[in-house]
C-alpha positions, 0 to 999 in steps of 0.5 A: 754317547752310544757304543757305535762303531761308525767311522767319522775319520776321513782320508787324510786327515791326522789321527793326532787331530781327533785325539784328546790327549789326557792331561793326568797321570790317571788319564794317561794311565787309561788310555794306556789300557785301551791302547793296549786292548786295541793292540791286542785284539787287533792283533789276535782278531783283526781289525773288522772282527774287534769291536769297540765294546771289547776293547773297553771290556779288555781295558776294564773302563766304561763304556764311554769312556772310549770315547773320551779319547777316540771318535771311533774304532779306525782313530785308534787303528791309526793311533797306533800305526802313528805310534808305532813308526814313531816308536821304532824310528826313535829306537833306530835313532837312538840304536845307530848314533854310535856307528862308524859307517854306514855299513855298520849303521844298517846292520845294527838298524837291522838288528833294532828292527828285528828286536823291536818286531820280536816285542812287538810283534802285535803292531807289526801284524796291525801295520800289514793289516791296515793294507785292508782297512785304511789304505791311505794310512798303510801308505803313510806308514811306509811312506813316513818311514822312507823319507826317513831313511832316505836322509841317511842314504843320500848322506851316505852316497854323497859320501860315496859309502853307498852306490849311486842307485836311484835312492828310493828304490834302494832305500824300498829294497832294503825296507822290503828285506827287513819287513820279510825277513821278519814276517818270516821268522818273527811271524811265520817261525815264531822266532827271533831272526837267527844271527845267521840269518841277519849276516846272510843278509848283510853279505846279500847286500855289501856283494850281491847274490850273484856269481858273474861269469869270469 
């Protein structure tokens, strides 16, 4: 197959349904490689200055063999978006099952969200570049995330642990703190988000940043 860069994925369509998943442990040890080149170099280079040819020169395989697994260069920028949303919920999850309130099960989702975009802090810049690249899936991401999020919101209000406020939108402004705290310190600073910064954070939402008049 010619190394074009051509891309066949259409709107709405599931990056899980162009895949072809490996079956052998060498298998899935290569598409590990190339998904690792891809997140580097869509991290480093950006999406639209990465070609595909790179990514396989990064990965050492052939040059088809790309192919193999992707029909074109936006499958594996939204394999790996998919991936990421999946990894982080599942660190959160796992992160949070222990806590006594929800209170404390912001604070240590906060925790987990910060540590896992410290590690990983290539997909978390794909994920803010995809607003340019494939808009729909940028949405997804978000969207996919807040649904998340809103079944424990809802669970908390009805428990009376969190005011009654129209529930997306406070689940997006808590998602708005955690992703721009991060770009700041994580991405701007090039540091892990001070513990300073996260109990700021946690006061800023249990009492409100301002002082009412007597």
């Amino acid at each position: 197959m010619n190394m074009t860069e051509h891309n066949t994925l259409k709107p709405n369509t599931s990056v899980l349904e162009l895949i072809n998943k490996p079956k052998t442990a060498r298998g899935k040890k290569t598409l590990a490689r190339i998904l690792k080149a891809a997140e580097d170099l869509f991290s480093q280079k950006g999406f639209y200055n990465t070609k595909i040819t790179e990514i396989v020169e990064s990965a050492n395989v052939a040059s088809g063999t790309f192919y193999i697994y992707f029909p074109d260069k936006k499958s594996i920028f939204r394999y790996l978006m998919e991936e990421l949303n999946h990894a982080l919920r599942k660190e959160i999850v796992e992160a949070t099952v222990d806590c006594k309130n929800r209170k404390e099960e912001e604070k240590v989702g906060f925790e987990t969200f910060f540590s896992f975009v410290n590690k990983h802090n290539g997909l978390f810049r794909i994920v803010w570049d995809a607003q340019f690249v494939i808009e729909e899936a940028f949405m997804e991401y978000y969207e996919n995330f807040a649904q998340h999020y809103l079944v424990g919101i809802k669970k908390a209000q009805k428990s009376g642990e969190v005011k009654d406020y129209d529930p997306t939108t406070l689940v997006y402004c808590l998602m708005g703190i955690t992703n721009f705290i991060a770009l700041k310190w994580i991405i701007f600073e090039k540091k892990p988000v001070p513990q300073k910064v996260l109990e700021d954070v946690m006061k800023i939402i249990s009492e409100g940043a301002f002082n009412l008049p007597e």
